[in-house]
C-alpha positions as CSV (number, residue, x, y, z in Angstrom):
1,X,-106.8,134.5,174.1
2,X,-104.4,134.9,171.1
3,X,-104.1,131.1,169.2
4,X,-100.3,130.6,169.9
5,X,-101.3,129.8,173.9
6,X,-102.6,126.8,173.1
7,X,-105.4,125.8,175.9
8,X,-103.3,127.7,178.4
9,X,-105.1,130.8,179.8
10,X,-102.8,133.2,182.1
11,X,-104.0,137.0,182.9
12,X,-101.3,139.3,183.0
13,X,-100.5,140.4,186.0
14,X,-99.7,144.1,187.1
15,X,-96.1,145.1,185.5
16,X,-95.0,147.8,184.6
17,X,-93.9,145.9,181.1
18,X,-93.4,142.7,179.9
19,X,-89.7,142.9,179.6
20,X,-87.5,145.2,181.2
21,X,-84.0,146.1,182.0
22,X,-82.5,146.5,185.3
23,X,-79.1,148.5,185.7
24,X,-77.4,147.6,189.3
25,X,-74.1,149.1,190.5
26,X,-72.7,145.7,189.5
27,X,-74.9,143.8,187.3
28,X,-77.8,144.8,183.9
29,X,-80.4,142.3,183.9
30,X,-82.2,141.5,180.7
31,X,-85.6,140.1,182.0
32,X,-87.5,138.6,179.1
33,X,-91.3,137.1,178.2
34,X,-91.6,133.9,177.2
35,X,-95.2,133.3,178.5
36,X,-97.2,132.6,175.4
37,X,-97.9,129.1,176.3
38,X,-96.9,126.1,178.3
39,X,-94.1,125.7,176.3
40,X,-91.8,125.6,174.8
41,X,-91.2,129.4,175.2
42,X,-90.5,132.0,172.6
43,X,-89.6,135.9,172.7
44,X,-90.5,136.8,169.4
45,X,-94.0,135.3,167.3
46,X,-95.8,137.0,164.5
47,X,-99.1,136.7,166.3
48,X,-98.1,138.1,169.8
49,X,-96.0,141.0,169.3
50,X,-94.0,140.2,166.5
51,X,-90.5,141.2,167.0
52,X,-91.0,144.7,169.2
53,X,-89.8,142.3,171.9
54,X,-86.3,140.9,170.1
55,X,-85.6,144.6,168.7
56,X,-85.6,145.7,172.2
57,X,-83.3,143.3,173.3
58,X,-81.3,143.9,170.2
59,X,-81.2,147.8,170.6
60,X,-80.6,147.2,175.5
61,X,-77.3,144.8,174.7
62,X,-76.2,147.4,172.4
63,X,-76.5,150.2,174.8
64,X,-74.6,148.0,177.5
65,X,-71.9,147.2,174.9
66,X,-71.5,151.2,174.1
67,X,-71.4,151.9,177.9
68,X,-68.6,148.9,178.6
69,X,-67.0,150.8,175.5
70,X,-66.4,153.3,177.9
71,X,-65.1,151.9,181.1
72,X,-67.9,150.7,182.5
73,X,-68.1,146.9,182.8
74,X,-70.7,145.1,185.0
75,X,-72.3,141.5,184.6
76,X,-74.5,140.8,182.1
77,X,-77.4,138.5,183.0
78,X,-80.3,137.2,181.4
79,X,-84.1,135.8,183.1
80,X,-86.4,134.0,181.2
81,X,-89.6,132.3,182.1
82,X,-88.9,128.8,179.8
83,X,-85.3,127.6,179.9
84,X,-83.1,127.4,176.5
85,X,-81.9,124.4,178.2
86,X,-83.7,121.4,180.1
87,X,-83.5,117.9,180.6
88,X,-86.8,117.1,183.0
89,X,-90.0,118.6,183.5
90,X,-90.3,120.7,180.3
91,X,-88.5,120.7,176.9
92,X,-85.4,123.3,176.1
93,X,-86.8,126.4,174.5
94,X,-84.3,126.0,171.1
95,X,-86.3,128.8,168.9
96,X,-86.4,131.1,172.0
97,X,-82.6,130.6,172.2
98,X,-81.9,131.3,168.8
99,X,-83.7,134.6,169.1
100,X,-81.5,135.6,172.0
101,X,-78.0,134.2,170.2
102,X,-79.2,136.6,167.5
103,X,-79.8,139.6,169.4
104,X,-76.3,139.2,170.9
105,X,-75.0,138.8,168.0
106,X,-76.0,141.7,166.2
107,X,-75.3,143.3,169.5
108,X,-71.4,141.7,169.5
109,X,-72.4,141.2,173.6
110,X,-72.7,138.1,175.1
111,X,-74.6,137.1,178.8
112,X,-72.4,136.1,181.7
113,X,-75.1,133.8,182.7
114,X,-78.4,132.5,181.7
115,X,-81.4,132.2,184.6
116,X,-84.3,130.3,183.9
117,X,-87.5,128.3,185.1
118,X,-90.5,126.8,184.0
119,X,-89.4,123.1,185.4
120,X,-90.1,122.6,188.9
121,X,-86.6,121.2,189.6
122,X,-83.0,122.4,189.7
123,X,-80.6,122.3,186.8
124,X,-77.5,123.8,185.8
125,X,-75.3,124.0,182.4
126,X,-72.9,125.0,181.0
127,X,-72.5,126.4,177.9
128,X,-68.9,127.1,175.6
129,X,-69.4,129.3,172.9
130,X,-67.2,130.8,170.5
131,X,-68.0,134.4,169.3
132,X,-66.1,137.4,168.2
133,X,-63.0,136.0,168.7
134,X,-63.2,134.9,172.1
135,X,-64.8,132.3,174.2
136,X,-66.9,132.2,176.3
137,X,-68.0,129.4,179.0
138,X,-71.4,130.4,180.7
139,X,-73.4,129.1,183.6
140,X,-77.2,128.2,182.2
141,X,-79.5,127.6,185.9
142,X,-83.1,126.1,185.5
143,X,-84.6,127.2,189.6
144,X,-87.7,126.3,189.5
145,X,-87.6,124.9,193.1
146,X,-89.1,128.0,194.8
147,X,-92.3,125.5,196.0
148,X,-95.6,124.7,193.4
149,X,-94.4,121.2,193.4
150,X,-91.4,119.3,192.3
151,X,-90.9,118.0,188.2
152,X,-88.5,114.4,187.4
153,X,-85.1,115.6,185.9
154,X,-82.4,113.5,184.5
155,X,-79.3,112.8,186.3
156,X,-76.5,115.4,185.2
157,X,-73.6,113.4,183.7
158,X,-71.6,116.7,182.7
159,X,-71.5,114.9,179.1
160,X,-71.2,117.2,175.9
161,X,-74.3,117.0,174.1
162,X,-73.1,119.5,171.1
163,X,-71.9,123.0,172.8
164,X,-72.8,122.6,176.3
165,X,-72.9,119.8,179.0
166,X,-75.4,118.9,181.9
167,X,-73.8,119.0,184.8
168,X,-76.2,119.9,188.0
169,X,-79.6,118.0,188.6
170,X,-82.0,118.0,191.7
171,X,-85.4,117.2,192.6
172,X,-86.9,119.1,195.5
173,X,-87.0,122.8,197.1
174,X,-84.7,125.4,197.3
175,X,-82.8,128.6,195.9
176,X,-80.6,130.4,193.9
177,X,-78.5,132.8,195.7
178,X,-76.4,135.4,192.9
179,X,-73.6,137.8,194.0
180,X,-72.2,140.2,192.0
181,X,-68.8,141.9,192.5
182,X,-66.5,144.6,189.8
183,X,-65.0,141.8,188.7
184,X,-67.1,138.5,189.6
185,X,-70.2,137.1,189.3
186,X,-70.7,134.0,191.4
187,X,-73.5,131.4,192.3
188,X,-74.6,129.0,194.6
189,X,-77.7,126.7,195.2
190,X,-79.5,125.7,199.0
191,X,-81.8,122.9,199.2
192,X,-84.4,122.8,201.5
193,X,-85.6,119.6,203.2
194,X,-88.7,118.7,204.6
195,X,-88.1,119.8,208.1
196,X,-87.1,123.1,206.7
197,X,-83.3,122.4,207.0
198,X,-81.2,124.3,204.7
199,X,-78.3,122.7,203.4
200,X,-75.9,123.2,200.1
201,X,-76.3,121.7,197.0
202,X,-73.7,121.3,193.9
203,X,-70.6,123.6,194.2
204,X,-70.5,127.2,194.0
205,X,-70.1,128.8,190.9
206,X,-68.2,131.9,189.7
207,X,-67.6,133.9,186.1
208,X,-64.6,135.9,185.8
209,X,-65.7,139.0,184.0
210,X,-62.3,139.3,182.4
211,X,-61.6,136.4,180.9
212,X,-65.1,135.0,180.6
213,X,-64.7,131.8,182.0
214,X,-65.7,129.4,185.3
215,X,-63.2,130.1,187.9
C-alpha cells in the first residue's frame, strides 16, 4: 500500500484504466482518479503515478478542443471521485482542482460541468470563471446520495465565498439525472424517501453550450 493512502486500504477493482474518456454523440466525459486516500483527493502525486495522469488529461482536452475546432461541439464533462468543492461530509479537494484548472488551461478548454462524490449527501455549485476571454458560469454537483449512508452538509445560502457560491444542499437518497442535447446540457436531482417515493429536489439546471452560461 503506497504511503500517500494513509490507513485507507482499497483494491482496485476490474477497469479497464484508471481514467478514461468517453466520446457520446452529445457529450466527452473526462473520468478521473482521485482514490489515493480518504481525502482530500488528488490526480497527480509523485509517489502514485506522478503526472502520467494530469498529462493525459492535458493532451484528451486538447484533442476535444482540435475537434470543436472543426465543427464539432459537444458538452464537456468532468467525474471525479473527491469533489473540488464541499461543504459537509468531506473537505473540497483544492490541489486536485488546481491540477484540473491547469490542464484546461494549457488545453484553452474549459468543463461545462463538474460531477463529483465522496460525501454521502447532495450538493451543488456554482462556479464563475473568467478564462480566455470569456466567461464561464458552471454547475459543480457533489451526488453522493446513491445509498451507503447519508453525511451532515451545511445549508446552501447561494453566498459568494471567492469565485463560486453554494447554492443546493440535501441530506438523504437520491439521483442525478444528466441530459445532453447539440446545444444543451441540462440537470436535475430526485430524492428518494423512505417509503420509496420519488419526488424533485432543487430546480433543474441547464448550460447553454453557446454562450456558456445557466439558462
Amino acid at each position: 500500500m503506497p504511503p500517500d493512502a494513509g490507513t485507507i486500504y482499497r483494491e482496485m477493482v476490474s477497469h479497464p484504466g484508471a481514467y478514461w474518456h468517453l466520446s457520446a454523440p452529445f457529450v466527452d466525459i473526462e473520468a478521473l482518479y482521485s482514490n489515493i486516500g480518504e481525502g482530500p483527493g488528488f490526480i497527480s502525486v509523485a509517489t502514485i503515478g506522478g503526472f502520467k495522469q494530469t498529462d493525459w488529461l492535458t493532451k484528451t482536452l486538447s484533442d476535444i478542443k482540435t475537434n470543436r475546432g472543426k465543427g464539432n461541439r459537444k458538452a464537456l464533462l468532468i467525474a471525479v471521485h473527491h469533489p473540488p468543492f464541499s461543504d459537509g461530509g468531506h473537505s473540497s479537494s483544492l490541489d486536485m482542482l488546481k491540477d484540473i484548472d491547469a490542464s484546461c488551461n494549457q488545453a484553452g478548454i474549459y468543463p461545462d460541468a463538474v460531477l463529483a462524490a465522496h460525501s454521502h449527501n447532495y450538493q451543488r455549485f456554482t462556479r464563475l470563471l473568467a478564462a480566455g476571454g470569456k466567461k464561464y458560469q458552471t454547475p459543480y454537483y457533489v451526488v453522493g446520495s446513491g445509498g451507503r449512508g447519508t453525511g451532515p452538509v451545511k445549508k446552501a445560502t447561494g453566498a459568494m465565498e471567492g469565485d463560486h457560491s453554494f447554492d443546493a444542499s440535501y441530506v438523504g437518497y437520491g439521483y442525478l439525472t444528466v441530459a445532453a442535447s447539440l446545444k444543451q446540457l441540462s440537470f436535475f436531482f430526485t430524492y428518494v424517501d423512505p417509503t420509496g417515493a420519488k419526488k424533485s429536489f432543487d430546480k433543474k439546471i441547464t448550460v447553454d453550450l453557446a454562450t456558456n452560461k445557466i439558462l
